[in-house]
C-alpha positions, 0 to 999 in steps of 0.5 A, a space after each residue: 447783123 448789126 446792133 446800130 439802130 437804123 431809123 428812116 433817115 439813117 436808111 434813106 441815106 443808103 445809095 440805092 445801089 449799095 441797098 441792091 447789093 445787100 438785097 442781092 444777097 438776102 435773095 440768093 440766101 432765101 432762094 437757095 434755103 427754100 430749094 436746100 430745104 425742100 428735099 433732098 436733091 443733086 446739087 446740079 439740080 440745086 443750082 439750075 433751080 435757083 439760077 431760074 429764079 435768082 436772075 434779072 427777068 425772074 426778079 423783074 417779073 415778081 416785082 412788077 407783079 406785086 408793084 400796086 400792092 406795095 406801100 407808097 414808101 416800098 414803091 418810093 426805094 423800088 423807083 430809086 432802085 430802078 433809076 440809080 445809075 448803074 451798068 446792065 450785064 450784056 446778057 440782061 434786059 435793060 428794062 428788067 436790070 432795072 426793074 430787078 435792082 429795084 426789088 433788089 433795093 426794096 430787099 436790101 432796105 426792108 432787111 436793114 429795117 428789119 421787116 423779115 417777115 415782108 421779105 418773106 412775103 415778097 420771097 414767096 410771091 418769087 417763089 410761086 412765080 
């Protein structure tokens, strides 16, 4: 973690993109934690639970779900998300791509501005999805 301070402006300065990967990242590791720490299992297993909740439609689907409850200034980085410029892979849903980078960004942003508990929340809703 770093020690800079980041205030609204410092963040706003963050391409939607780079917030996505960062928010990729804290995802997975919440993601793979949760399952790790919910009892002891193959790591087969693991792994084909934490790809059925870590893809593009799975992240698409929890985010349009939580969307009206999210504040003006959440759903603001999750539209910058959804619309930065970027490549799909040939496997994904255009729509849920974009959706999906959009919570990614959300992640992304609210982990700099270190609001870990609202990560946890919008991670739960994820998990119980």
């Amino acid at each position: 973690m770093t020690d800079e301070n980041l205030n609204e402006k410092n963040l706003r300065e963050y391409s939607p993109i780079v917030l996505a990967y960062l928010g990729d990242a804290v995802f997975e590791l919440l993601v793979r934690t949760n399952i790790v720490t919910s009892g002891r299992r193959k790591i087969k297993d693991i792994h084909l639970d934490t790809v059925q909740i870590v893809n593009a439609e799975s992240q698409a689907k929890v985010i349009r779900e939580v969307f009206d409850d999210l504040s003006e200034e959440e759903k603001d980085i999750v539209r910058r998300g959804k619309n930065a410029k970027s490549t799909p892979p040939r496997n994904a849903d255009n729509a849920d791509y974009r959706m999906s980078t959009g919570f990614e960004a959300l992640l992304g942003y609210l982990y700099l501005k270190g609001e870990y508990q609202r990560i946890n929340q919008l991670v739960k809703a994820a998990l119980h999805n």
